[in-house]
MITOR-668872 format. One record per atom (N, C-alpha, C): residue in three letters; x, y, z. Coordinates in nm, 4 decimals. Layout:
BEGIN
NODE|ALA|X|Y|Z
...
This chain:
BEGIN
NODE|UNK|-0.2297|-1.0188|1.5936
NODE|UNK|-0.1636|-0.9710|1.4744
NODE|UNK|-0.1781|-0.8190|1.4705
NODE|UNK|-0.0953|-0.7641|1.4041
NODE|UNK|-0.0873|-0.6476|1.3879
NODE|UNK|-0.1066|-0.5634|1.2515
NODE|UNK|-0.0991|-0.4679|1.2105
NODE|UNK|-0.1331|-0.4223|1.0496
NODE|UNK|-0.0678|-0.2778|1.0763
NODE|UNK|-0.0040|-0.2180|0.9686
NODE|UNK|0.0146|-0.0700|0.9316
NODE|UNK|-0.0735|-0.0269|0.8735
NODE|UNK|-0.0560|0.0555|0.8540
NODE|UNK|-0.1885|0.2284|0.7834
NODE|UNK|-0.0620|0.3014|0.7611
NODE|UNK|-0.1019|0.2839|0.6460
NODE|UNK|0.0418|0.4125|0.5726
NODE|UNK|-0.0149|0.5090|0.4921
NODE|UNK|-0.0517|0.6395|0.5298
NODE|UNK|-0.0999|0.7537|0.4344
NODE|UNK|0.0084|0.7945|0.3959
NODE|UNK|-0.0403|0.9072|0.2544
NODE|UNK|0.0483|0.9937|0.1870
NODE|UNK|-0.0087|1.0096|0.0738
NODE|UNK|0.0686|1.1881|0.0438
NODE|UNK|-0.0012|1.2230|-0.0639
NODE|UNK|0.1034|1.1910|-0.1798
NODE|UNK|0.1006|1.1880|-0.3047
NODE|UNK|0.1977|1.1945|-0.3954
NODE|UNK|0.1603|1.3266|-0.4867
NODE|UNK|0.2471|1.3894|-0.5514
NODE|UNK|0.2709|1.5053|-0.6641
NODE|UNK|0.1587|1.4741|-0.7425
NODE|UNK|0.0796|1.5872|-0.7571
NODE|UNK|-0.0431|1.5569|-0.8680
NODE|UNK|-0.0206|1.4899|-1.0034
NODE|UNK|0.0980|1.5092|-1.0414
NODE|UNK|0.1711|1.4467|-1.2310
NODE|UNK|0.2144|1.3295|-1.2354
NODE|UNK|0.2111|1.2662|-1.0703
NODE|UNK|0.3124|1.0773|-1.0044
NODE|UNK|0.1551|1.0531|-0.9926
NODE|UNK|0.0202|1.1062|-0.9620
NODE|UNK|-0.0807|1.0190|-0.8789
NODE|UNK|-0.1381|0.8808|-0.9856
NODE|UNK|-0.0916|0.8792|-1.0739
NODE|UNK|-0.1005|0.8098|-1.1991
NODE|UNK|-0.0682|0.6800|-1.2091
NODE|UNK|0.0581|0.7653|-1.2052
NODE|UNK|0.1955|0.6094|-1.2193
NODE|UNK|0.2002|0.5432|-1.0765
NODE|UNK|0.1568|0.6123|-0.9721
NODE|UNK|0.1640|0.5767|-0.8375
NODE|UNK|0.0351|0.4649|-0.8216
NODE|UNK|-0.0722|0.4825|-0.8730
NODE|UNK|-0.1892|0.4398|-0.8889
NODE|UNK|-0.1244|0.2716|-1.0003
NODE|UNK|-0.0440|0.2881|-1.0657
NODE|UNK|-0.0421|0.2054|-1.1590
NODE|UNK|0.0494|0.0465|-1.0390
NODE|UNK|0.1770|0.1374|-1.0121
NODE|UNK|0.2442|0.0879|-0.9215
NODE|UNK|0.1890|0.0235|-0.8363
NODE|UNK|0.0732|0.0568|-0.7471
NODE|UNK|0.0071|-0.0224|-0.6235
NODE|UNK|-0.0890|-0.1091|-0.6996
NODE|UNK|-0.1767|-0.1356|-0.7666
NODE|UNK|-0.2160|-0.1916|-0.8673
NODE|UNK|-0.1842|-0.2931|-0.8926
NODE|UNK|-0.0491|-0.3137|-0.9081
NODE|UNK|0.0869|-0.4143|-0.9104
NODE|UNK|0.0828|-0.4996|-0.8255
NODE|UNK|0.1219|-0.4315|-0.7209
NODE|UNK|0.0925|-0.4975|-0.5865
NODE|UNK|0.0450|-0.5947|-0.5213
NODE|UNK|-0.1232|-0.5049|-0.5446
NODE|UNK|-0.2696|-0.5964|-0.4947
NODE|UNK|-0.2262|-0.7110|-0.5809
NODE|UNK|-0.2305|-0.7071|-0.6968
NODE|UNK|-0.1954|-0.8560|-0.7805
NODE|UNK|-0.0928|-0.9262|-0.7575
NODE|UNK|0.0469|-0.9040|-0.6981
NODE|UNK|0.1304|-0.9929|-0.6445
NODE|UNK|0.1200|-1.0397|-0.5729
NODE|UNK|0.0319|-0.9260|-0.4119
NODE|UNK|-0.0002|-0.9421|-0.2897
NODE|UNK|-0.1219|-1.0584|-0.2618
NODE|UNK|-0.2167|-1.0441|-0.3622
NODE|UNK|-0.3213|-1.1463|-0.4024
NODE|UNK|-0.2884|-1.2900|-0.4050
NODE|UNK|-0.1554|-1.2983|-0.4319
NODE|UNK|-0.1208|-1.4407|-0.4862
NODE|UNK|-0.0372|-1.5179|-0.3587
NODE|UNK|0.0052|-1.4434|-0.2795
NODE|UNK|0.0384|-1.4737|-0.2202
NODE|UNK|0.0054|-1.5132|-0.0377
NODE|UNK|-0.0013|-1.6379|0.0367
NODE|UNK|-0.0434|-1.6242|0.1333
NODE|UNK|-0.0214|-1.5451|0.2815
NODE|UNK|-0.0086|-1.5412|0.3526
NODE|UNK|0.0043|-1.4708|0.4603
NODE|UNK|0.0273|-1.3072|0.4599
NODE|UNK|-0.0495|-1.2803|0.3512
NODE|UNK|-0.0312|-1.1287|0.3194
NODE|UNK|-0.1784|-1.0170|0.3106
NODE|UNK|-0.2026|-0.9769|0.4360
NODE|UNK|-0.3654|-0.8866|0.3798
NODE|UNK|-0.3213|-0.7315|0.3104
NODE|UNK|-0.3211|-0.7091|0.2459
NODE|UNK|-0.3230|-0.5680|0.1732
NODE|UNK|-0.4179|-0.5414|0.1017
NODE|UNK|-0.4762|-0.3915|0.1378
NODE|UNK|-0.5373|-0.3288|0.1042
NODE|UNK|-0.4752|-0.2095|0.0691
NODE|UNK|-0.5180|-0.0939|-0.0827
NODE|UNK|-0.4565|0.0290|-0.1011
NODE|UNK|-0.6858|0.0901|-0.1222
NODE|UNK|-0.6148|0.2371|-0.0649
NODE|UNK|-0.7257|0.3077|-0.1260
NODE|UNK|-0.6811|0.4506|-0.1949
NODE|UNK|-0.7551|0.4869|-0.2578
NODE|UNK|-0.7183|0.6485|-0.3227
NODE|UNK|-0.8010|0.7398|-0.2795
NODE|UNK|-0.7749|0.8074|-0.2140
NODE|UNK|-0.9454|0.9607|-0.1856
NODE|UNK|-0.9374|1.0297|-0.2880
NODE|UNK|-1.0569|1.0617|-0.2654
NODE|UNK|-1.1113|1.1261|-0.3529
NODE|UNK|-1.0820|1.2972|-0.4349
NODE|UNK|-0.9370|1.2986|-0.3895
NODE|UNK|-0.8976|1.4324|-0.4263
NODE|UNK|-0.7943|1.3749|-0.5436
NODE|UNK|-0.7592|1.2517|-0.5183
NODE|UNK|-0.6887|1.1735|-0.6302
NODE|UNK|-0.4937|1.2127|-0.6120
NODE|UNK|-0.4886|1.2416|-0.5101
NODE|UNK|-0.3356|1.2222|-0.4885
NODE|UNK|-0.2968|1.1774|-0.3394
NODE|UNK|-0.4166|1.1395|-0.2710
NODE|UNK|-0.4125|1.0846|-0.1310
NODE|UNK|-0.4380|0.9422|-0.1177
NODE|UNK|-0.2953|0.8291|-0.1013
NODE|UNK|-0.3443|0.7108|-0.0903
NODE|UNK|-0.3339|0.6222|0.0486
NODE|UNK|-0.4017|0.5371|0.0768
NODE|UNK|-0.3472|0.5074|0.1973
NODE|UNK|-0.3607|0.3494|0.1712
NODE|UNK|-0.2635|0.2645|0.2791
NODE|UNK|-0.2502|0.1337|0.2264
NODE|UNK|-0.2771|0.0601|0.3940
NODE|UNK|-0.3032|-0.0164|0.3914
NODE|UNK|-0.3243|-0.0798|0.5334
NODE|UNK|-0.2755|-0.2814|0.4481
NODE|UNK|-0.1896|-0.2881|0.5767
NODE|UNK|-0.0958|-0.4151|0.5385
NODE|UNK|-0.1056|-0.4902|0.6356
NODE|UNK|-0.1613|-0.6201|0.6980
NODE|UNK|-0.1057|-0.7180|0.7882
NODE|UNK|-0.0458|-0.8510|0.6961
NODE|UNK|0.0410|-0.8922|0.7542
NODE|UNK|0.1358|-1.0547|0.7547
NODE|UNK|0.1145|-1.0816|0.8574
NODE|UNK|0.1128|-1.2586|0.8111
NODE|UNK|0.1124|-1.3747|0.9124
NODE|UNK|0.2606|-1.3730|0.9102
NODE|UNK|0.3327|-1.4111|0.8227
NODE|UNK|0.4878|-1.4171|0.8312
NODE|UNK|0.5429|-1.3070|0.7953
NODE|UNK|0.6313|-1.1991|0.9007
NODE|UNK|0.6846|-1.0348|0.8736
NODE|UNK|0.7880|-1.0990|0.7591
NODE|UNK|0.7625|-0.9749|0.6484
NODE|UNK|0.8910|-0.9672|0.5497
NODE|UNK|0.8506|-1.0224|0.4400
NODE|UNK|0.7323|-1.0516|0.3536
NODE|UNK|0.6843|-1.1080|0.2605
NODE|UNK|0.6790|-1.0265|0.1695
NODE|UNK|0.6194|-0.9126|0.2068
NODE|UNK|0.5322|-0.8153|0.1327
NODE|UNK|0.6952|-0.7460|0.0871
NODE|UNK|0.7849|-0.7168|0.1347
NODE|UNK|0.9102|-0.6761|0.1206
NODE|UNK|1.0201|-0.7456|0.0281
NODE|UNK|0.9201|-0.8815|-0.0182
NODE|UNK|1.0327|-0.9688|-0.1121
NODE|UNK|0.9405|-0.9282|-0.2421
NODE|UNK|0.8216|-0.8934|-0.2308
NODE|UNK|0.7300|-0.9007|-0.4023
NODE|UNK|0.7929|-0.8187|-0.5193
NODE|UNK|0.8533|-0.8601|-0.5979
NODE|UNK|0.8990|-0.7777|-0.7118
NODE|UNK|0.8044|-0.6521|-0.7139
NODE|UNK|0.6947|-0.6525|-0.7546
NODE|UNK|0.6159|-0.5341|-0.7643
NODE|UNK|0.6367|-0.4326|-0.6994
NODE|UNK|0.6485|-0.4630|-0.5371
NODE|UNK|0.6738|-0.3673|-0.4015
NODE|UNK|0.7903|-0.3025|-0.4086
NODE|UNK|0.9252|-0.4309|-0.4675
NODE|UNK|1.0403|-0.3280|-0.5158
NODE|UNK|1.0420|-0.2553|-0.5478
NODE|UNK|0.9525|-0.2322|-0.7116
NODE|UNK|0.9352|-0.1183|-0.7529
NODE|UNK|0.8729|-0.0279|-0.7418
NODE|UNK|0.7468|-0.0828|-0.6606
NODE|UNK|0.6959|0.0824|-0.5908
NODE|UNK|0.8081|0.1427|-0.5284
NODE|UNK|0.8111|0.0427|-0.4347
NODE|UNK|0.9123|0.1342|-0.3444
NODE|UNK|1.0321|0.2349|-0.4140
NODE|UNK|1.0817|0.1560|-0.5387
NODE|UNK|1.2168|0.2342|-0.5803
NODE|UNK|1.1860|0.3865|-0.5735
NODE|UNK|1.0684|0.4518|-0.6233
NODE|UNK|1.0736|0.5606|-0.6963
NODE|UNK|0.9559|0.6314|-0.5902
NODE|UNK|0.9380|0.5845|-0.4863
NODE|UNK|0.8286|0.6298|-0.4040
NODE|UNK|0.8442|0.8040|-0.3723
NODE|UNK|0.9792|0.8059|-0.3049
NODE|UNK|1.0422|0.9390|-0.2386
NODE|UNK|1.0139|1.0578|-0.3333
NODE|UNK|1.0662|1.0340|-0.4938
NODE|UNK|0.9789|1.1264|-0.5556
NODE|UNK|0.8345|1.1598|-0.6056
NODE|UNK|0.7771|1.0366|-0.5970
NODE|UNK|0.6359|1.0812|-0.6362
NODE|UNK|0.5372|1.1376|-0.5150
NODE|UNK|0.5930|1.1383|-0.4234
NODE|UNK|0.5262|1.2353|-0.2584
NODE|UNK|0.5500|1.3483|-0.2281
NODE|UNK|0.4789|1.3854|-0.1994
NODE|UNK|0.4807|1.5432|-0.1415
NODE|UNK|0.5539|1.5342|-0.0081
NODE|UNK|0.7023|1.5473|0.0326
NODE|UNK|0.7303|1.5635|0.1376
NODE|UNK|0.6768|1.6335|0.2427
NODE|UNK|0.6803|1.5106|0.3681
NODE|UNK|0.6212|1.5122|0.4814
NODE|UNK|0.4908|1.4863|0.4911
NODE|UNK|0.4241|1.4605|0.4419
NODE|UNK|0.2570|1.4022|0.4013
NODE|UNK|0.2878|1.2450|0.4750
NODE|UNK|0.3695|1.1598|0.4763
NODE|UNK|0.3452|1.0226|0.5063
NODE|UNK|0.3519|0.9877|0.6638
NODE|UNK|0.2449|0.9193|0.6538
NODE|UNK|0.2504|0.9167|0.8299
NODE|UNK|0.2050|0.7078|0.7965
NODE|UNK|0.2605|0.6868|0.9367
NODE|UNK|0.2090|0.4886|0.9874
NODE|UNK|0.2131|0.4897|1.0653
NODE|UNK|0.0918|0.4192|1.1046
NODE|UNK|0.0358|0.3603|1.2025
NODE|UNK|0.0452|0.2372|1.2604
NODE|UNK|0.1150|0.1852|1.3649
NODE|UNK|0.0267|0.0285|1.3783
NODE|UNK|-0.0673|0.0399|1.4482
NODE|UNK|-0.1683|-0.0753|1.4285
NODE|UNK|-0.2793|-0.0992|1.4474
NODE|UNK|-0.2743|-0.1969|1.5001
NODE|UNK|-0.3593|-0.3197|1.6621
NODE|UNK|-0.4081|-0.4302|1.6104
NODE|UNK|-0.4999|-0.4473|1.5736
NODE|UNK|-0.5071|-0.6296|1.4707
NODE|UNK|-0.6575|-0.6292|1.4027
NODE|UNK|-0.7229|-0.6692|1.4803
NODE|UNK|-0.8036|-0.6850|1.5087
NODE|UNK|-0.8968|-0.7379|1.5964
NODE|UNK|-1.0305|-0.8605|1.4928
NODE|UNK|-0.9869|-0.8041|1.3515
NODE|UNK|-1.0511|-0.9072|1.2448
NODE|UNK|-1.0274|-0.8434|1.0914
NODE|UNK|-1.0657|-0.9465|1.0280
NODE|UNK|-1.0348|-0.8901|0.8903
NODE|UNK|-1.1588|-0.9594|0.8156
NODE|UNK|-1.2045|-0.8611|0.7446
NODE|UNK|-1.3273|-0.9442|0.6372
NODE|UNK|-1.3495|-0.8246|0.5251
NODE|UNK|-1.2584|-0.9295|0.4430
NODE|UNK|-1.2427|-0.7806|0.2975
NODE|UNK|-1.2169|-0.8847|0.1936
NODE|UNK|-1.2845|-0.8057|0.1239
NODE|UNK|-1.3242|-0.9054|-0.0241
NODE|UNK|-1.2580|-0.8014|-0.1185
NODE|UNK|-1.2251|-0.7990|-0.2161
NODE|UNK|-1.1653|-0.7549|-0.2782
NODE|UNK|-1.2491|-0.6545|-0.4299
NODE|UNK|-1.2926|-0.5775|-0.4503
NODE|UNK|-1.3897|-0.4598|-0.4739
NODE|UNK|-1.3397|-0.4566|-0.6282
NODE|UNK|-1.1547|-0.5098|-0.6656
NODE|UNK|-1.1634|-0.4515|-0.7873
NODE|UNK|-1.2080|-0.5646|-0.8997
């Protein structure tokens, strides 16, 4: 299996609503099976990064929530800040912190 790593910074006045948006997420993403997501925030508070594997590709892309991150993403980033990665996993053991 495989996983992305998606950094990026967002506009210091979006790190908020951006924060609220992924938030969303974890709780849709939670409910659902074949989906590992993880988001983190550093500690400067406008740097987030998200690391995603599926068992079945295209899940994470149907979650209402994700819609709406996604809708409004382009403005709340600091263009050119976003970079992805794939990764393979080699394992996963993550419990969920919030």
């Amino acid at each position: 299996m495989s996983a992305m790593i998606i950094q990026y910074r967002t506009r210091p006045e979006a790190a908020a609503e951006n924060r609220r948006l992924v938030e969303a997420v974890l709780r849709d993403a939670a409910r659902e099976e074949g989906i590992q997501y993880a988001a983190f925030q550093h500690e400067d508070g406008v740097t987030f990064v998200h690391v995603v594997a599926e068992n079945a590709g295209g899940k994470l892309d149907r979650l209402p929530a994700f819609a709406e991150f996604r809708r409004g993403l382009e403005p709340r980033t600091e263009p050119g800040s976003r970079t992805a990665t794939r990764v393979d996993v080699l394992g996963l053991a993550v419990r969920s912190v919030a």
